[in-house]
C-alpha positions as CSV (number, residue, x, y, z in Angstrom):
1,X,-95.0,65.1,133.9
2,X,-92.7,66.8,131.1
3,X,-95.0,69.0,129.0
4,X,-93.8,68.5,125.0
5,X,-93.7,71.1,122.7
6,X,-93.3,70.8,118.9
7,X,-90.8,73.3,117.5
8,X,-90.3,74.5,114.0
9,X,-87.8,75.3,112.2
10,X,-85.0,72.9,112.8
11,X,-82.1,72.6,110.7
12,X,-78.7,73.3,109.8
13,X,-77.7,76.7,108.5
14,X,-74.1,78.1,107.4
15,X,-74.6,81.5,108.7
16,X,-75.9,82.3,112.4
17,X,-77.9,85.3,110.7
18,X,-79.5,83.1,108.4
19,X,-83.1,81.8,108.6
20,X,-83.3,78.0,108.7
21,X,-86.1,78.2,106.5
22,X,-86.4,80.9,103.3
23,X,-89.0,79.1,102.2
24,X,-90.6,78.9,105.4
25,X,-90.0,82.5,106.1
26,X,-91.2,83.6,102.6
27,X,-94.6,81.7,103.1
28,X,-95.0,83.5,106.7
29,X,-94.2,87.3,104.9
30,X,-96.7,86.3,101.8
31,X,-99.8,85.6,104.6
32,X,-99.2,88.7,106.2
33,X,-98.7,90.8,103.5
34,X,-101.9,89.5,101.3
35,X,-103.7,89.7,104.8
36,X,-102.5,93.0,105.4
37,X,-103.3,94.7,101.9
38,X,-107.0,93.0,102.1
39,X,-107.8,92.4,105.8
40,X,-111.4,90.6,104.7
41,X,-109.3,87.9,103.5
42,X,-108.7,85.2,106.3
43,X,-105.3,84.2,106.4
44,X,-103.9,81.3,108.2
45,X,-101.0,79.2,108.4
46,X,-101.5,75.3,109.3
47,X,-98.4,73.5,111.3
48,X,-99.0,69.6,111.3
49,X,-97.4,68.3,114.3
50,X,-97.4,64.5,113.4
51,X,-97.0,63.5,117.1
52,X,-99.8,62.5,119.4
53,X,-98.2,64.0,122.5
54,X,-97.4,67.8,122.1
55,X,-98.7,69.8,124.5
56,X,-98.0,73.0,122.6
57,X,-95.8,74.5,119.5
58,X,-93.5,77.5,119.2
59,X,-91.4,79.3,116.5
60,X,-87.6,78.1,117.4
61,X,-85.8,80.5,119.3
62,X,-82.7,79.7,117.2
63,X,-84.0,81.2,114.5
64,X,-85.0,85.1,115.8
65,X,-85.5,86.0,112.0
66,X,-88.5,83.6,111.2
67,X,-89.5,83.6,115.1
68,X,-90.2,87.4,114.9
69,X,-91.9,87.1,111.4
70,X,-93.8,84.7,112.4
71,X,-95.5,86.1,115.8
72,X,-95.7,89.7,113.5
73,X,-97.6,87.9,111.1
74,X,-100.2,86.9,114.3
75,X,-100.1,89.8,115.6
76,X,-101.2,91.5,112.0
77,X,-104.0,88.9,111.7
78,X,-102.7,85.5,110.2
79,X,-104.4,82.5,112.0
80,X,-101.6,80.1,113.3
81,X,-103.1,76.4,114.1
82,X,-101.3,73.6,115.2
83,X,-102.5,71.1,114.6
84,X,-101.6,67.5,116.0
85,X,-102.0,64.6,113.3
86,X,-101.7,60.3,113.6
87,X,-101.0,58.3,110.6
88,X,-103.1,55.0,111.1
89,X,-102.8,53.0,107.9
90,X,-102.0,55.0,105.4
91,X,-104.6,57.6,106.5
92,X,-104.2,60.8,108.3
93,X,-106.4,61.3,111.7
94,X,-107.1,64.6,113.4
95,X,-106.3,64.4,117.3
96,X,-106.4,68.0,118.5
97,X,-105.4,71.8,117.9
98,X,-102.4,72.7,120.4
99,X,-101.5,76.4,121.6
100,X,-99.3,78.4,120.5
101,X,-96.5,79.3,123.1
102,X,-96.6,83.5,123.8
């Protein structure tokens, strides 16, 4: 059995030393660096996988830039949850927190 992991970002970019994502990457620095001047506030980024069978998620190795940001932002304190998610008519269901790949 093929263990699926959910991947973020994914996109196109222009320039290979680009982030996919400056949003993305923006909202990953801001966590850490609220988190970091007060470490009493709890930090933590949400990833809703809407897919019922992920085994796991990971930063995408095809983007180093938010990839490192966004394991240094773990590492500093930021809660990362994955979280796996079902539409069912027209309403959102919880099915499971996945692990984050090392």
């Amino acid at each position: 059995m093929t263990k699926k992991i959910a991947i973020f970002p994914d996109g196109y970019r222009k320039n290979k030393d680009a982030t996919v994502s400056e949003r993305a990457l923006k909202h990953v620095n801001h966590l850490a660096s609220i988190h970091k001047e007060n470490p009493e506030i709890v930090c933590a980024l949400l990833f809703l996988i809407q897919r019922n069978d992920v085994d796991s998620f990971k930063p995408s190795s095809l983007d180093m830039i938010y990839h490192k940001a966004l394991y240094e932002a773990r590492d500093s304190g930021v809660k990362i949850i994955p979280v796996c998610v079902e539409w069912i008519d027209n309403k959102c269901h919880f099915l499971k927190v996945v692990r984050m790949e090392t």
